[in-house]
C-alpha positions in Angstrom: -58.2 0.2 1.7 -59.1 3.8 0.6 -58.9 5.0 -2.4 -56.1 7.5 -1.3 -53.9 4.5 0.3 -54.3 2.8 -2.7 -53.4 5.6 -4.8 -50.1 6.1 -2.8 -49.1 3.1 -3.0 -49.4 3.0 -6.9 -47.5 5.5 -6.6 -44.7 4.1 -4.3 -45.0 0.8 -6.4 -43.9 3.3 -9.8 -41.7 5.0 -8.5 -39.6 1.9 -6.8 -39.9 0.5 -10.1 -38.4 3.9 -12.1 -35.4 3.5 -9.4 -34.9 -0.1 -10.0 -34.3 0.5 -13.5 -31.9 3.3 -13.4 -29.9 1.7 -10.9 -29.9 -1.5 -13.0 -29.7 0.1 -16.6 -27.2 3.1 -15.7 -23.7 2.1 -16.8 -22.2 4.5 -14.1 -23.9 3.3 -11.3 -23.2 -0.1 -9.6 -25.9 -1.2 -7.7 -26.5 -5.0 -5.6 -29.8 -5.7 -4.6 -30.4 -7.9 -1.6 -33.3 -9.6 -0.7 -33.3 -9.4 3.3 -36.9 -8.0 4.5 -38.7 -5.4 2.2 -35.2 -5.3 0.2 -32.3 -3.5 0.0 -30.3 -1.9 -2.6 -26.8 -0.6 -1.9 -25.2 1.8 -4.8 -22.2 3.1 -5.5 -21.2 6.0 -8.3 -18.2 3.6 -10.7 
């Protein structure tokens, strides 16, 4: 792997981890998360 591939996915890996968060820690958000394939999240604004 390159070091630009593996930059990018650092990158995808932080920022999937900065969504999982808010969706999980924001009050106003409701949020499931399935695991069917790669994942799925499904949100909805409370």
């Amino acid at each position: 792997m390159s070091d630009y591939n593996k930059h990018k996915q650092r990158t995808a890996v932080r920022n999937l981890r900065e969504y999982i968060k808010e969706v999980t820690e924001n009050e106003k958000i409701e949020t499931e998360i399935l695991e069917v394939g790669d994942g799925l999240a499904i949100s909805k604004i409370k």
